[in-house]
C-alpha positions in Angstrom: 0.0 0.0 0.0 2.7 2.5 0.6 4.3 1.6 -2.6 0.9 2.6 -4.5 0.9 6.2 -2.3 4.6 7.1 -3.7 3.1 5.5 -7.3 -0.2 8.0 -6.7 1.4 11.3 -6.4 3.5 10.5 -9.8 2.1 11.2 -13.3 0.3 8.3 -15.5 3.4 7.4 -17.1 6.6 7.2 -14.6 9.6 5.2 -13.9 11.7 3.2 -11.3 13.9 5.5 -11.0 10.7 7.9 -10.3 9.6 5.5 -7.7 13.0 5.0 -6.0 13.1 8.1 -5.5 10.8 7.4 -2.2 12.9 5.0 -1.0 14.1 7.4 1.8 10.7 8.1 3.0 9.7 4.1 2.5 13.0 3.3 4.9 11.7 5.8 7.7 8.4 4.3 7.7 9.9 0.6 7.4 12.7 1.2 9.8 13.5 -3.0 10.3 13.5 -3.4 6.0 17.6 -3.0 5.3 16.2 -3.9 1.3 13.9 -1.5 0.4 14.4 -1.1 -3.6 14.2 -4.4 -3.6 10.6 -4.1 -2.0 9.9 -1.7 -4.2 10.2 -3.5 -7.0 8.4 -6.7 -5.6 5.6 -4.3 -4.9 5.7 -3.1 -8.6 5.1 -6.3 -10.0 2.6 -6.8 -7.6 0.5 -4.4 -8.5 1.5 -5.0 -12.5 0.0 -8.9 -12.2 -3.6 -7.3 -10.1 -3.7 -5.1 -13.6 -3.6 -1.9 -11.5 -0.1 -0.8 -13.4 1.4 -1.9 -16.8 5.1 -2.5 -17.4 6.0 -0.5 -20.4 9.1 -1.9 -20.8 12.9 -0.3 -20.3 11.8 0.3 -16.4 8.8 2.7 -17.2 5.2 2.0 -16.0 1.7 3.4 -16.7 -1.1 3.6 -14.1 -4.3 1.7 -15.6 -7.3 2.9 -13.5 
């Protein structure tokens, strides 16, 4: 869920790098996760296979609701 808030405040189309760029504020919320781009990207895919986000290829994304 936090994952889709950093996604949220991003345009329709955006990339990792985009994302990662909330990795500081994901690691203060998730003090105990010492891997959190690696979350991050879990969470992407995530959210790609419930059809909420497509992979665009070449680490871009666009939202789909």
């Amino acid at each position: 869920m936090d994952v889709w808030q950093c996604i949220d405040r991003l345009d329709a189309n955006f990339s990792l790098n985009q994302v990662y760029a909330f990795a500081d504020e994901l690691q203060r919320k998730h003090p105990e996760n010492n891997h959190i781009k690696d979350k991050i990207r879990q969470q992407l895919q995530v959210l790609r296979d419930r059809g909420i986000i497509e992979f665009t290829g070449r680490g871009r994304y666009c939202k789909l609701y």
